[in-house]
Each structure stands twice: as structure tokens, then as C-alpha cells.
PDBQT receptor file of N, H, CA, C and O in Angstrom, charges set to zero:
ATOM      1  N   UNK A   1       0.831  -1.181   0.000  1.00  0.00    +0.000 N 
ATOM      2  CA  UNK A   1       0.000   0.000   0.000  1.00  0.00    +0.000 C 
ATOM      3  C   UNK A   1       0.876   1.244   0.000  1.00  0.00    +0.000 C 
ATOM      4  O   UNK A   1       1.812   1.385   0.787  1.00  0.00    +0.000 OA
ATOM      5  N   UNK A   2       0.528   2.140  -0.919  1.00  0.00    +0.000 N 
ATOM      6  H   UNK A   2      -0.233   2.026  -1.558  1.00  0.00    +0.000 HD
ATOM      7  CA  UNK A   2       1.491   3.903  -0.865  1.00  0.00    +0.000 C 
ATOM      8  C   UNK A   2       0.713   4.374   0.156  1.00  0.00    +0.000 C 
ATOM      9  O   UNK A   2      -0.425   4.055   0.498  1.00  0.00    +0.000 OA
ATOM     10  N   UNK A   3       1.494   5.190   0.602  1.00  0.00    +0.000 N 
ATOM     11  H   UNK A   3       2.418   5.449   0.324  1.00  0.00    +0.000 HD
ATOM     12  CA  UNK A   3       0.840   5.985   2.000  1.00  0.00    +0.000 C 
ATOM     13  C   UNK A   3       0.773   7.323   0.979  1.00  0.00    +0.000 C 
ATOM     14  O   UNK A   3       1.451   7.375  -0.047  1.00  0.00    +0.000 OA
ATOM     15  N   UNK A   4      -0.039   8.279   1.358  1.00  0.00    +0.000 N 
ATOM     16  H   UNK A   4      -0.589   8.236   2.191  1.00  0.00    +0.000 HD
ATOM     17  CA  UNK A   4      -0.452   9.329   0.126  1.00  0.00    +0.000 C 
ATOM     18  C   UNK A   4      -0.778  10.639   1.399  1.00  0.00    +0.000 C 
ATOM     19  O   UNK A   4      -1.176  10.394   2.538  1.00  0.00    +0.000 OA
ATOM     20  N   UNK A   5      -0.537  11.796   0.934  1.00  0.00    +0.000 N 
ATOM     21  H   UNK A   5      -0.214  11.995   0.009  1.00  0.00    +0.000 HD
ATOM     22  CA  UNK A   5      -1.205  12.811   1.776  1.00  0.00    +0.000 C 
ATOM     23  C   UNK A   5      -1.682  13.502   1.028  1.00  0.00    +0.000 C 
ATOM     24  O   UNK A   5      -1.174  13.613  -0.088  1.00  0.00    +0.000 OA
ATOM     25  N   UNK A   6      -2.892  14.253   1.399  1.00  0.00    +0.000 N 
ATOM     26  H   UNK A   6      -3.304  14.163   2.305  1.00  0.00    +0.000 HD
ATOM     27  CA  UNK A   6      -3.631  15.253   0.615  1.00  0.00    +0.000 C 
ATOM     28  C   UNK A   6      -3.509  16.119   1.076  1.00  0.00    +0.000 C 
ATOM     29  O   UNK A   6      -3.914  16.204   2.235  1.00  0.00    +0.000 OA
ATOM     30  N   UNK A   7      -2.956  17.127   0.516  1.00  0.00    +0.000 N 
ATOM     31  H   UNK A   7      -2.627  17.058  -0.426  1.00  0.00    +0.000 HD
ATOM     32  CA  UNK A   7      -2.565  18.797   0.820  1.00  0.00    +0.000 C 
ATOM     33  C   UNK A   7      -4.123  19.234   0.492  1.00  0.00    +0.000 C 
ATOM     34  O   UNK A   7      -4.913  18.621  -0.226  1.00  0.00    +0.000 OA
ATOM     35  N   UNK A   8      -4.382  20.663   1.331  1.00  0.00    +0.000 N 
ATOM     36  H   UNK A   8      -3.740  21.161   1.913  1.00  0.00    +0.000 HD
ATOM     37  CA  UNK A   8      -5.481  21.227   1.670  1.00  0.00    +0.000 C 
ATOM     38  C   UNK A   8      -5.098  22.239   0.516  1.00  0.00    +0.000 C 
ATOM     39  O   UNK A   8      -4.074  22.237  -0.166  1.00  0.00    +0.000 OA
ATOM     40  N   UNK A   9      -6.140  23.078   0.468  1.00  0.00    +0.000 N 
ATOM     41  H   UNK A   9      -6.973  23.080   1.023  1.00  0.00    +0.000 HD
ATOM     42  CA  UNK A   9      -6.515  24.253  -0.479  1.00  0.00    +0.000 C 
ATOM     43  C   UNK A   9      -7.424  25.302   0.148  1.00  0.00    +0.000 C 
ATOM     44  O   UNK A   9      -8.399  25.931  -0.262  1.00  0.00    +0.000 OA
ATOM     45  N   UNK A  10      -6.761  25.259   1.265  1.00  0.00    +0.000 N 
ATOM     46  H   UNK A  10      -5.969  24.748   1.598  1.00  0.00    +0.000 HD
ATOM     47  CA  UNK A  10      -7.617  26.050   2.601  1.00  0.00    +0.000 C 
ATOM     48  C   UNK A  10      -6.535  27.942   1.981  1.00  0.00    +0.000 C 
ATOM     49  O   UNK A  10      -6.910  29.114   1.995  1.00  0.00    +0.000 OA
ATOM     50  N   UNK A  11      -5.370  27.370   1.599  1.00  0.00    +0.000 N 
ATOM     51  H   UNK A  11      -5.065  26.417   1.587  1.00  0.00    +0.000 HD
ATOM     52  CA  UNK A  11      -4.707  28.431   1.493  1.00  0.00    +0.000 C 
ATOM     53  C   UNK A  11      -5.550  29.824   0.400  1.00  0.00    +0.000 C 
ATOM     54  O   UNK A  11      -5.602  31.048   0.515  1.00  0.00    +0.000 OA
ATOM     55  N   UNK A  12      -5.967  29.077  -0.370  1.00  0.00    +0.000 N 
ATOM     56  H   UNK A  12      -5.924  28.082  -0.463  1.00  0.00    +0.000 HD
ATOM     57  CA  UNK A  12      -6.394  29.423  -2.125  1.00  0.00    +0.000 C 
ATOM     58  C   UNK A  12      -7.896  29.596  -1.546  1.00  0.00    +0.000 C 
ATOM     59  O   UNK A  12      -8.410  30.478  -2.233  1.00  0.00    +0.000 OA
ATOM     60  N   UNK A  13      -8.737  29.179  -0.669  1.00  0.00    +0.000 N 
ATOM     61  H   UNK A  13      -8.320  28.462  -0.110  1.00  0.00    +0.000 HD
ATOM     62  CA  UNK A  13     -10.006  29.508  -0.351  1.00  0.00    +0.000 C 
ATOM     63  C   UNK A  13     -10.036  30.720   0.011  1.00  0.00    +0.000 C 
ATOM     64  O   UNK A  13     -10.697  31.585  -0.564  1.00  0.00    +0.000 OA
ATOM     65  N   UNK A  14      -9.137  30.949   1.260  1.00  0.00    +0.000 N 
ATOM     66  H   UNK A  14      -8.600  30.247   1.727  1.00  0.00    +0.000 HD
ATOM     67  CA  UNK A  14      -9.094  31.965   2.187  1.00  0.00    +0.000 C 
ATOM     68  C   UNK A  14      -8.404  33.086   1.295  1.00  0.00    +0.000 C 
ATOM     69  O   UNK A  14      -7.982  34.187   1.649  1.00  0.00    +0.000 OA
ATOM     70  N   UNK A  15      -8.408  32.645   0.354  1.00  0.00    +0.000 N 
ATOM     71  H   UNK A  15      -8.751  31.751   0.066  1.00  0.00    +0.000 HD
ATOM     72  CA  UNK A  15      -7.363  33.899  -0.338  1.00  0.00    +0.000 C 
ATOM     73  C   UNK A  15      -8.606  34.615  -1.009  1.00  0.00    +0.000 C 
ATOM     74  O   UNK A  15      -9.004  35.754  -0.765  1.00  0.00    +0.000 OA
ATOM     75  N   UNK A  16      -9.113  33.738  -1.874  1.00  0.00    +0.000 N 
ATOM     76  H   UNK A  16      -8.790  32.813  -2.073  1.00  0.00    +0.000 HD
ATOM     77  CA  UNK A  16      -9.928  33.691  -2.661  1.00  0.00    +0.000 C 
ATOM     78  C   UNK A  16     -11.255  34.808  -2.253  1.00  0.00    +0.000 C 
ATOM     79  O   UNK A  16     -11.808  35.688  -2.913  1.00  0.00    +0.000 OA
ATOM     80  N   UNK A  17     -11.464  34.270  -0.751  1.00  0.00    +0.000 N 
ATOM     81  H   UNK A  17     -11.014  33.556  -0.215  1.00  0.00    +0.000 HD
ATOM     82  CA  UNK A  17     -12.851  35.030  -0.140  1.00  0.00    +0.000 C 
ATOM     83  C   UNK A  17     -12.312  36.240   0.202  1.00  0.00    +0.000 C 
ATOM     84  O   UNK A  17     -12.932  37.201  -0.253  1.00  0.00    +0.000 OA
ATOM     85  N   UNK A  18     -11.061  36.563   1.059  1.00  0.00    +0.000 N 
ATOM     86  H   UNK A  18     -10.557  35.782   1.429  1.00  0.00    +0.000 HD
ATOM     87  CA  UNK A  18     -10.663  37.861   1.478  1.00  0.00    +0.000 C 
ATOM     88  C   UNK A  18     -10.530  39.054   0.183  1.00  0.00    +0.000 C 
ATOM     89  O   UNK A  18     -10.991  40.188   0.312  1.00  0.00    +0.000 OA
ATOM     90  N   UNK A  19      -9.656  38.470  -1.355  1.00  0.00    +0.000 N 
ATOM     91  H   UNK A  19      -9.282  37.548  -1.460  1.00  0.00    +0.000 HD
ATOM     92  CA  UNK A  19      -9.690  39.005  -2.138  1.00  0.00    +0.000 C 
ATOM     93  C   UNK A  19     -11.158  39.421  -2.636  1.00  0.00    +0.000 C 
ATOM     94  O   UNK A  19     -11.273  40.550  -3.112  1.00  0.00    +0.000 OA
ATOM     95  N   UNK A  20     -12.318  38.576  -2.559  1.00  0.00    +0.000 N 
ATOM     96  H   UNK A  20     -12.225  37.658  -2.172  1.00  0.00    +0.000 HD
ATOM     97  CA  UNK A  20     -13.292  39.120  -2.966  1.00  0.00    +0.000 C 
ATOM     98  C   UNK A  20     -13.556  40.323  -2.054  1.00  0.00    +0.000 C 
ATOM     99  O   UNK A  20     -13.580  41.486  -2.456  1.00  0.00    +0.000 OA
ATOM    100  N   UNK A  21     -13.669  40.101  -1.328  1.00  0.00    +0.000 N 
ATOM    101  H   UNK A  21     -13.650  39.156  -1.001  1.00  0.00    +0.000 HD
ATOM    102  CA  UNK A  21     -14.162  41.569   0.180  1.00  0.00    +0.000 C 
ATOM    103  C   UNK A  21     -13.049  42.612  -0.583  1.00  0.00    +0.000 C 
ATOM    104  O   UNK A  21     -13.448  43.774  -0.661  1.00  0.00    +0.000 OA
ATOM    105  N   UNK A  22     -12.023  42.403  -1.018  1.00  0.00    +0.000 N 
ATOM    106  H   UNK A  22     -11.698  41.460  -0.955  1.00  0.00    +0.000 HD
ATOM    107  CA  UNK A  22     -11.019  43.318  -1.244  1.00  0.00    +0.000 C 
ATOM    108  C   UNK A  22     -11.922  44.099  -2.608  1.00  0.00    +0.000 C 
ATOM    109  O   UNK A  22     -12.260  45.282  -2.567  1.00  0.00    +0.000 OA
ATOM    110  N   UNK A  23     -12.203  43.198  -3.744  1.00  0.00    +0.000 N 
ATOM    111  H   UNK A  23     -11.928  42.237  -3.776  1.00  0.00    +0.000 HD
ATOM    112  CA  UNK A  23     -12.629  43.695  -4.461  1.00  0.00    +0.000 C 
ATOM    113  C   UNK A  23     -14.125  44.342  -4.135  1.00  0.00    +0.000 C 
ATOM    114  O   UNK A  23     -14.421  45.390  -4.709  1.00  0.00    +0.000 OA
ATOM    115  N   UNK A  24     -14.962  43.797  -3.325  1.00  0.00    +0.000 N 
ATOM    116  H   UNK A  24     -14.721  42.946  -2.859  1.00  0.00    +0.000 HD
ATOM    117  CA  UNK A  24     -16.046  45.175  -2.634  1.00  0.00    +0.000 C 
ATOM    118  C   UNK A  24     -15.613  46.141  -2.469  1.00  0.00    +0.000 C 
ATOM    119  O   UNK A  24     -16.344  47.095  -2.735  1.00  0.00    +0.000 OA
ATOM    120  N   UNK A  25     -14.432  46.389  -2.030  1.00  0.00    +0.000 N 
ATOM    121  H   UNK A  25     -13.838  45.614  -1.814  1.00  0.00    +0.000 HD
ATOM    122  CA  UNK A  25     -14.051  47.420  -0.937  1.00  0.00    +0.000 C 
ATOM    123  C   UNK A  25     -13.437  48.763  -2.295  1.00  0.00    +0.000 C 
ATOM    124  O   UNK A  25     -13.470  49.990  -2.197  1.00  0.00    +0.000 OA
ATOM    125  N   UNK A  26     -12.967  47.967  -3.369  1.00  0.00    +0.000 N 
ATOM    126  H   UNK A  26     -12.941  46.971  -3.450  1.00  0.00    +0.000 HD
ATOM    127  CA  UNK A  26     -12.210  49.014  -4.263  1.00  0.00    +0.000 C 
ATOM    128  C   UNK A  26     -13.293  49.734  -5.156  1.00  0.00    +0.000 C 
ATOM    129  O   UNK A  26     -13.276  50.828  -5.720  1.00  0.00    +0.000 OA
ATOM    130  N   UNK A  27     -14.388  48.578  -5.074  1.00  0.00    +0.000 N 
ATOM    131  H   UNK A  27     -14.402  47.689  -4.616  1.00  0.00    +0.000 HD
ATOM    132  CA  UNK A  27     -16.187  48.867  -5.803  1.00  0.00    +0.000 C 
ATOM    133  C   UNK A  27     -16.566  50.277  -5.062  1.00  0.00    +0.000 C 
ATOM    134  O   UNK A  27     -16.774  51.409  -5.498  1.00  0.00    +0.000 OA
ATOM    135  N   UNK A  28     -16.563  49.845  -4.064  1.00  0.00    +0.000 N 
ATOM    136  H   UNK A  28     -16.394  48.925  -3.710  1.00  0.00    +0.000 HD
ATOM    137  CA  UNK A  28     -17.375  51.267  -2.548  1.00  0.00    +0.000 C 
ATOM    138  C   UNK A  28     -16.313  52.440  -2.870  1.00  0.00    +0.000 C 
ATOM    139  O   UNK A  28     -16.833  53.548  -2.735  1.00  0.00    +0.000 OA
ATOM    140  N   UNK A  29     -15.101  52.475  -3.219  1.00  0.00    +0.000 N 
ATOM    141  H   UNK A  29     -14.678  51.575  -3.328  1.00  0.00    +0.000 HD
ATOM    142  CA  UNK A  29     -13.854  52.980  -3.226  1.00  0.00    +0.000 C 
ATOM    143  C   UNK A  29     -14.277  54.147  -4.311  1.00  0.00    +0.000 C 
ATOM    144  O   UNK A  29     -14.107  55.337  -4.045  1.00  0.00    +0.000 OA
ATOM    145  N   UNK A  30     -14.822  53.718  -5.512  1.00  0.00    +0.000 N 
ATOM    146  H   UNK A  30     -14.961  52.751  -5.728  1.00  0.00    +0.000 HD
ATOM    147  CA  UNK A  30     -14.733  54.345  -6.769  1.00  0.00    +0.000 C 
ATOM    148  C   UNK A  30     -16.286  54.691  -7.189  1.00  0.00    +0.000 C 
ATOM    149  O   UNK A  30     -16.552  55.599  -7.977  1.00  0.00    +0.000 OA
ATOM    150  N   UNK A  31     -17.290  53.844  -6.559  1.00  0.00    +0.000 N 
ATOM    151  H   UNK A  31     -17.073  53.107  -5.919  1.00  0.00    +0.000 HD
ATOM    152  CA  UNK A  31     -18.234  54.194  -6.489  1.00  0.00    +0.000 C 
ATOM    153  C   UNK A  31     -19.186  55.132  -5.398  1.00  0.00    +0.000 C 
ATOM    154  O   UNK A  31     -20.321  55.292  -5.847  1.00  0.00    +0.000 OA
ATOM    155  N   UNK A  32     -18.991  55.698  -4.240  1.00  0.00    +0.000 N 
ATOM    156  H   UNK A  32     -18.069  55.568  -3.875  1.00  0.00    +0.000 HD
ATOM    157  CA  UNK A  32     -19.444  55.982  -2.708  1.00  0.00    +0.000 C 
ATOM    158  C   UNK A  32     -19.313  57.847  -3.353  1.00  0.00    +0.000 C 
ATOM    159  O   UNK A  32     -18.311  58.532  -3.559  1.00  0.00    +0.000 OA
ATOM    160  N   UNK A  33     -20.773  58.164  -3.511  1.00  0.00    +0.000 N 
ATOM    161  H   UNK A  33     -21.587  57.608  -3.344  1.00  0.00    +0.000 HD
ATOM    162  CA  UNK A  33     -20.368  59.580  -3.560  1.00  0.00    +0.000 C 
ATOM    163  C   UNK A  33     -19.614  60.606  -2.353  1.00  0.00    +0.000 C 
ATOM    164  O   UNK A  33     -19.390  61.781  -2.640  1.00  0.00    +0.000 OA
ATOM    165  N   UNK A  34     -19.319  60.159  -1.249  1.00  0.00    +0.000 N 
ATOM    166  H   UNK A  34     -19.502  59.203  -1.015  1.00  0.00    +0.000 HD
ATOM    167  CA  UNK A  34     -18.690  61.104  -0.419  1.00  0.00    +0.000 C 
ATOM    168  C   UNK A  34     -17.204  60.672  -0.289  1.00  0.00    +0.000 C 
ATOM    169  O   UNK A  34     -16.704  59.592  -0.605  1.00  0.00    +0.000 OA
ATOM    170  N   UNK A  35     -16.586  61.829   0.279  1.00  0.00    +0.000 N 
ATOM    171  H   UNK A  35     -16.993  62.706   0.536  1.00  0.00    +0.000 HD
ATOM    172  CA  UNK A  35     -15.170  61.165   0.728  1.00  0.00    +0.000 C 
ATOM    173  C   UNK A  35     -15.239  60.068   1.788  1.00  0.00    +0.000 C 
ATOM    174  O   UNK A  35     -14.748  58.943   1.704  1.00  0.00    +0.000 OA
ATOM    175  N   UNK A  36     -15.828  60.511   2.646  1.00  0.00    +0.000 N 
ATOM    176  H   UNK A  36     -16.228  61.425   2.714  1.00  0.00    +0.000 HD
ATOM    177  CA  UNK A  36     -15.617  59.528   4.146  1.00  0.00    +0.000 C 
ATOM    178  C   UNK A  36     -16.196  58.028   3.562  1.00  0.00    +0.000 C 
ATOM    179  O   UNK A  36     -16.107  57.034   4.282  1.00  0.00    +0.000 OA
ATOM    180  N   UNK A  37     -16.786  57.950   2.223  1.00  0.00    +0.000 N 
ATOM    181  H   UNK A  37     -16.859  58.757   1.638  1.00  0.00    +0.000 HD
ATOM    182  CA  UNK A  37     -17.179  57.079   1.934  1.00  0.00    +0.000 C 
ATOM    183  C   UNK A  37     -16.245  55.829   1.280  1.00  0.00    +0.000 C 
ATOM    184  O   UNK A  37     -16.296  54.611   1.454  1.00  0.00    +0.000 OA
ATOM    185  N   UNK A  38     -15.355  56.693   0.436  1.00  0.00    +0.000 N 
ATOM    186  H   UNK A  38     -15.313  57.682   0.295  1.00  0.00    +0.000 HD
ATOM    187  CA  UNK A  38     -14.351  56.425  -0.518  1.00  0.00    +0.000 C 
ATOM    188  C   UNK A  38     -13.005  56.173   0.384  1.00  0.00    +0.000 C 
ATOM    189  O   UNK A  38     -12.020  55.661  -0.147  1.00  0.00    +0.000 OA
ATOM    190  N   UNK A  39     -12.999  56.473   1.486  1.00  0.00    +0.000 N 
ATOM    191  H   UNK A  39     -13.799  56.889   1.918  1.00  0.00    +0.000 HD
ATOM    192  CA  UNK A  39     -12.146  56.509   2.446  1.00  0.00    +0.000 C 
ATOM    193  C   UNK A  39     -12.350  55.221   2.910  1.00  0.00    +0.000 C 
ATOM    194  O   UNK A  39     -11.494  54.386   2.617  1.00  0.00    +0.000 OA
ATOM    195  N   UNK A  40     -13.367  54.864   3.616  1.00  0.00    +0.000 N 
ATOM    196  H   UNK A  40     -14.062  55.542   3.854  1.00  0.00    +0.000 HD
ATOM    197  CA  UNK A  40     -13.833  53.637   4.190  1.00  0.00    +0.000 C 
ATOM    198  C   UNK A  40     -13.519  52.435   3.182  1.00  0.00    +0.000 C 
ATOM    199  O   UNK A  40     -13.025  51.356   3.508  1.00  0.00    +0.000 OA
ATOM    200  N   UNK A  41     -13.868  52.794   2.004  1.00  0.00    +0.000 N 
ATOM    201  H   UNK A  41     -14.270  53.671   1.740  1.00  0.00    +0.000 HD
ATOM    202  CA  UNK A  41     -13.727  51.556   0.730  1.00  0.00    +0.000 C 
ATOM    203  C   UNK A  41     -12.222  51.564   0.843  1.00  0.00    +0.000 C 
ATOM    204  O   UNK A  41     -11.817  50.600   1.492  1.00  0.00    +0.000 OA
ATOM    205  N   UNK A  42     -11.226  52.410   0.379  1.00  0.00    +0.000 N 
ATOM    206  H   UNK A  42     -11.555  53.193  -0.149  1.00  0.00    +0.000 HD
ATOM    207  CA  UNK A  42      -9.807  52.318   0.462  1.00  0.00    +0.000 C 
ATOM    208  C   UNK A  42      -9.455  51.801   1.611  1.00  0.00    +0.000 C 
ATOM    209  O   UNK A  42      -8.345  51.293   1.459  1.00  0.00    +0.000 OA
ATOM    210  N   UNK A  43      -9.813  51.677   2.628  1.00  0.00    +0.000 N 
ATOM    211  H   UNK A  43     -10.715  52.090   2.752  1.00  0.00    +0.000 HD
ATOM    212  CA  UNK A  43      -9.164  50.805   3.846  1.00  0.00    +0.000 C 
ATOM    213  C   UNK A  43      -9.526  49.523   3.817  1.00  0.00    +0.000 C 
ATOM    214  O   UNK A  43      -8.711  48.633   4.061  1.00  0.00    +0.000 OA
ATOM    215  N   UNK A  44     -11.074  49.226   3.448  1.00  0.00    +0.000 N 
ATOM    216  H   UNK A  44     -11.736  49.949   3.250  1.00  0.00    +0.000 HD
ATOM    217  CA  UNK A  44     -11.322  47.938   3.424  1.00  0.00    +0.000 C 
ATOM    218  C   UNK A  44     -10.696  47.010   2.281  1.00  0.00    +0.000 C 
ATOM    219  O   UNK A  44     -10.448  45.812   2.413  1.00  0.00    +0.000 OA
ATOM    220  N   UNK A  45     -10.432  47.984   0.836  1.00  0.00    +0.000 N 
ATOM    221  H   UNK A  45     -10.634  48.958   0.729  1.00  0.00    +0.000 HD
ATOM    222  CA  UNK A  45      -9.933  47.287  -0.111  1.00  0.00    +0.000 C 
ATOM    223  C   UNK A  45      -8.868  46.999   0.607  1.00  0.00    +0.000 C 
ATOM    224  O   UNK A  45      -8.829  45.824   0.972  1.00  0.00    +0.000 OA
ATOM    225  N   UNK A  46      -7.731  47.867   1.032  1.00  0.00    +0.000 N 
ATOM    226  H   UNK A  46      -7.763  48.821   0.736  1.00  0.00    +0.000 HD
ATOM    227  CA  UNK A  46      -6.204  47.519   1.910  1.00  0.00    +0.000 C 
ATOM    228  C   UNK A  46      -6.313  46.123   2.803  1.00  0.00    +0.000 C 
ATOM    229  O   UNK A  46      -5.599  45.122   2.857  1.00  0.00    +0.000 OA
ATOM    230  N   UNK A  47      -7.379  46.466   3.393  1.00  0.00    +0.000 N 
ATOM    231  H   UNK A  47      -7.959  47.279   3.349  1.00  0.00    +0.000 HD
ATOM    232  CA  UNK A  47      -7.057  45.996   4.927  1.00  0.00    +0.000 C 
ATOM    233  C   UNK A  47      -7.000  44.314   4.447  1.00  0.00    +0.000 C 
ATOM    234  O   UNK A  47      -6.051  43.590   4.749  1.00  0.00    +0.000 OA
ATOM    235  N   UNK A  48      -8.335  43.791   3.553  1.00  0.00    +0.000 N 
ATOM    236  H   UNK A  48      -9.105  44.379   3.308  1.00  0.00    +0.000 HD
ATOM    237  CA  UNK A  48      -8.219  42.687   2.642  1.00  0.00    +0.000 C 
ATOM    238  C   UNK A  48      -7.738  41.905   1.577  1.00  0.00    +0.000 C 
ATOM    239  O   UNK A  48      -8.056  40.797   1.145  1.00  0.00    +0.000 OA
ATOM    240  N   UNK A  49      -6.778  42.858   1.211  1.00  0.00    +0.000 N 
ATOM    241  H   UNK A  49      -6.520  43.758   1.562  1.00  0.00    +0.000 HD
ATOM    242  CA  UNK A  49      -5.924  42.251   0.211  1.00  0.00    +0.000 C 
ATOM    243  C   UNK A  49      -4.699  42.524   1.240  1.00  0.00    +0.000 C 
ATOM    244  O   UNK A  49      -3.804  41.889   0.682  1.00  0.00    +0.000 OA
ATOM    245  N   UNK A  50      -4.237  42.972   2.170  1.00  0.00    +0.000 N 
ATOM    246  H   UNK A  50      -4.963  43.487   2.624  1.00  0.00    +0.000 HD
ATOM    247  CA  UNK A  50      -3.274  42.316   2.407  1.00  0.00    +0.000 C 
ATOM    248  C   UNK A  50      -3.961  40.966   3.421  1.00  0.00    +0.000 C 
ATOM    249  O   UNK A  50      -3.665  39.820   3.081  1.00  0.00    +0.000 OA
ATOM    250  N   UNK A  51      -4.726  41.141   4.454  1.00  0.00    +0.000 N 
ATOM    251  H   UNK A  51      -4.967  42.071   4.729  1.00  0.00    +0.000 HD
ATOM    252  CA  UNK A  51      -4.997  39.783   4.746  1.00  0.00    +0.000 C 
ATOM    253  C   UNK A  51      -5.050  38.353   4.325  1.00  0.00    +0.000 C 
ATOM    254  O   UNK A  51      -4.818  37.347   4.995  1.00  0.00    +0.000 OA
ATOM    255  N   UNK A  52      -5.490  38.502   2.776  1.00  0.00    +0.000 N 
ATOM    256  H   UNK A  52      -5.679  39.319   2.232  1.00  0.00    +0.000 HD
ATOM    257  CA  UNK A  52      -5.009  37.554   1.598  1.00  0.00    +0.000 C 
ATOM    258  C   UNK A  52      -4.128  37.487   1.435  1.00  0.00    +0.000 C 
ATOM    259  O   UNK A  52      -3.841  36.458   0.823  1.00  0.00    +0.000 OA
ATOM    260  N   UNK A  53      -3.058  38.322   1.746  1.00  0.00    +0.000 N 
ATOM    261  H   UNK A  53      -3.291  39.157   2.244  1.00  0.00    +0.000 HD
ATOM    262  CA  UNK A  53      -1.554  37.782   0.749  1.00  0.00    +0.000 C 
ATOM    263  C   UNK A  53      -1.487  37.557   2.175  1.00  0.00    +0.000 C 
ATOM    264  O   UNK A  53      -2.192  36.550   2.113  1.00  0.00    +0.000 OA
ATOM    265  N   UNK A  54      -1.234  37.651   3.391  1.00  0.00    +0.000 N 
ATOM    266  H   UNK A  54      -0.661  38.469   3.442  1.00  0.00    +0.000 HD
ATOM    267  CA  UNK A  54      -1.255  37.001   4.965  1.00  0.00    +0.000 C 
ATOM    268  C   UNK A  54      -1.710  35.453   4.838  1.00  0.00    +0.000 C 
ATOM    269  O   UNK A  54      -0.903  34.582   5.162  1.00  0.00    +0.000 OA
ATOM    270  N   UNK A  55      -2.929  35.124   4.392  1.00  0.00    +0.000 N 
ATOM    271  H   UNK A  55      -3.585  35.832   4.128  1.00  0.00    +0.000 HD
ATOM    272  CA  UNK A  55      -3.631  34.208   4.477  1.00  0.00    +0.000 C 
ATOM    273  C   UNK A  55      -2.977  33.332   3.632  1.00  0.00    +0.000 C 
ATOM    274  O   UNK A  55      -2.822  32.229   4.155  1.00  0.00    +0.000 OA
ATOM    275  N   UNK A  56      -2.499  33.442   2.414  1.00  0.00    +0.000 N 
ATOM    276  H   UNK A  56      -2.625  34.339   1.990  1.00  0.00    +0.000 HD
ATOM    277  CA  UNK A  56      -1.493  32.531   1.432  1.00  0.00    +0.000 C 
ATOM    278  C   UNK A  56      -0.621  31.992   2.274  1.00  0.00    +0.000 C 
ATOM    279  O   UNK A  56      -0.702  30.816   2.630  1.00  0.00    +0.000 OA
ATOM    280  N   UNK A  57       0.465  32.955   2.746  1.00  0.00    +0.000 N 
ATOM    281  H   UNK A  57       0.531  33.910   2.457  1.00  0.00    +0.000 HD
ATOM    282  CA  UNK A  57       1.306  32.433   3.442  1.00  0.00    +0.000 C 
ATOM    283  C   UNK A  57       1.208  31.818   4.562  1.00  0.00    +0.000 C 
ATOM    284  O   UNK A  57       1.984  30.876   4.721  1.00  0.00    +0.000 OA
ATOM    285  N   UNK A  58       0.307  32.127   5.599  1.00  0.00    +0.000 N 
ATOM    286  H   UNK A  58      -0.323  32.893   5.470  1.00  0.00    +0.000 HD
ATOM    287  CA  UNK A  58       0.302  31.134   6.821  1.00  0.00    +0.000 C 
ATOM    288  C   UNK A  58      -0.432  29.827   6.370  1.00  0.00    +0.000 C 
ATOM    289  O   UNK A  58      -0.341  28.888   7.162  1.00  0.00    +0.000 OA
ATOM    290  N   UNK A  59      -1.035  29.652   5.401  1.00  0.00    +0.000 N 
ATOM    291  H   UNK A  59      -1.109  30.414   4.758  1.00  0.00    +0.000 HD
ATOM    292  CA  UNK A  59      -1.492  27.910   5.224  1.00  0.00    +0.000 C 
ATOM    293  C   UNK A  59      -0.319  27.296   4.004  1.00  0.00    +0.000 C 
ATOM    294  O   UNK A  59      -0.111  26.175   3.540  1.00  0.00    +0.000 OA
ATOM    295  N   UNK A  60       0.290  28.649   3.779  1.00  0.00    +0.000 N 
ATOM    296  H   UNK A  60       0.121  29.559   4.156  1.00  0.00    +0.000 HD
ATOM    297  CA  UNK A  60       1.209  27.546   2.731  1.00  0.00    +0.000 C 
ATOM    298  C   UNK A  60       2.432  26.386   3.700  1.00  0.00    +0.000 C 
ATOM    299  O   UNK A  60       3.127  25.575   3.089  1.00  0.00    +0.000 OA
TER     300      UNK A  60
């Protein structure tokens, strides 16, 4: 019998979902008629795309 391991794809999920929130966030960013609005979108786009590139690396 081969002994076999299955690597997860937990890395590429979590990437996957945070990048989406990232891409809301650049949507609200360019779309939000006020500043404080466009402000809020630019942090959330930030705050989630780096959590994704975070999230790659701690399950890789």
C-alpha cells in the first residue's frame, strides 16, 4: 500500500474570499459619492488584500 497525503486548499479559499471583500471594498472605493465614503472603501480594499496575501502564506 502507498501511503499518500492530501494537501489542503484552505490556502487558495481563504485567499480567494478575502480578495473578494477586497474587491467590494475598491467597488465602494470608486463608487461611494462622499469622501468619508471612498475613504472607508480604500481601507477595506487595503485591509483585505493584504490579509489575503497574509492568508497565502500562513497555510502555505
Amino acid at each position: 500500500m502507498s501511503e499518500a497525503s492530501i494537501e489542503s486548499d484552505m490556502d487558495v479559499g481563504v485567499a480567494l474570499a478575502l480578495g473578494a471583500i477586497a474587491v467590494v471594498g475598491a467597488v465602494v472605493l470608486f463608487g461611494h459619492p462622499s469622501q468619508i465614503g471612498k475613504a472607508w472603501g480604500f481601507g477595506a480594499a487595503f485591509l483585505f488584500a493584504l490579509c489575503s496575501v497574509v492568508a497565502v502564506q500562513v497555510y502555505d
